[in-house]
C-alpha positions, 0 to 999 in steps of 0.5 A, a space after each residue: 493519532 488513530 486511523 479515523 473512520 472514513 464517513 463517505 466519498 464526498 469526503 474522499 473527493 474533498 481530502 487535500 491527500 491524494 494516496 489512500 489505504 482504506 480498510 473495509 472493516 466490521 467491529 463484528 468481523 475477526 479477522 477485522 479485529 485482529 489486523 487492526 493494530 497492525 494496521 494502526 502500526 503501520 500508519 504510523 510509520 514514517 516511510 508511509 507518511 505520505 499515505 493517508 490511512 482510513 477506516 471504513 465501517 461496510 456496515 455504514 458506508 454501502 456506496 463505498 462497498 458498492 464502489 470498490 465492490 467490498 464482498 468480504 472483510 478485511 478487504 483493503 482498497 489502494 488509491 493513488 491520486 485518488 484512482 483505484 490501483 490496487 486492492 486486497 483481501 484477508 488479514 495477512 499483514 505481511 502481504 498487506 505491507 508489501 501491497 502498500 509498498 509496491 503501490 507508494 514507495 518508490 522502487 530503487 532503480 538498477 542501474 545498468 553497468 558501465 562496463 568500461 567504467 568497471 573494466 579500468 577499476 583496480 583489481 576488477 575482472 571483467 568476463 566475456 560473454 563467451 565465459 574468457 
């Protein structure tokens, strides 16, 4: 299914979804153009299903320009729970993932070390802070 063009914040407001990627885009910007299958890919992917993917035209939709203060395309916006998190401008896609990532997928945790559960392990070391 293709990224669908956002039409205006009413229908934002009113979207059943709850986390966003808005893609300012033009059809006579470049950059725009060439993200945009990338773009495209990446909504499709199962790790981002919980992530609605839209596109915005800055040349019809002003009061969401104004609103997120888009001055430059691609500009990419992050909403989570509707609320501006994050946003991004250029055509880097790897940048661009990486935002997507940080802002929606959970982070694995480090787990501190039980060092007294790794100490009675078989054939495990444990150092001493004084280098021992």
């Amino acid at each position: 299914m293709e990224v669908e063009y956002l039409k205006s914040k009413k229908d934002l407001d009113e979207s059943n979804d709850n986390n966003f990627v808005l893609d300012f885009t033009a059809s006579w910007c470049g950059p725009c153009q060439v993200i945009a299958p990338q773009f495209e890919s990446i909504s499709k992917e199962d790790i981002f299903k919980h992530i609605k993917f839209y596109k915005v035209d800055v040349d019809e939709n002003e009061d969401l320009c104004e609103e997120y203060q888009v001055n430059c395309m691609p500009t990419f916006v992050f909403l989570k729970d509707k609320k501006l998190v994050d946003s991004m401008k250029g055509a880097n896609i790897k940048d661009l993932r990486s935002k997507i990532e940080s802002n929606f997928c959970e982070k694995s945790d480090d787990k501190e070390i039980d060092i007294e559960t790794i100490a009675t392990q078989p054939n495990v070391e444990v150092a001493s802070s004084d280098g021992v």
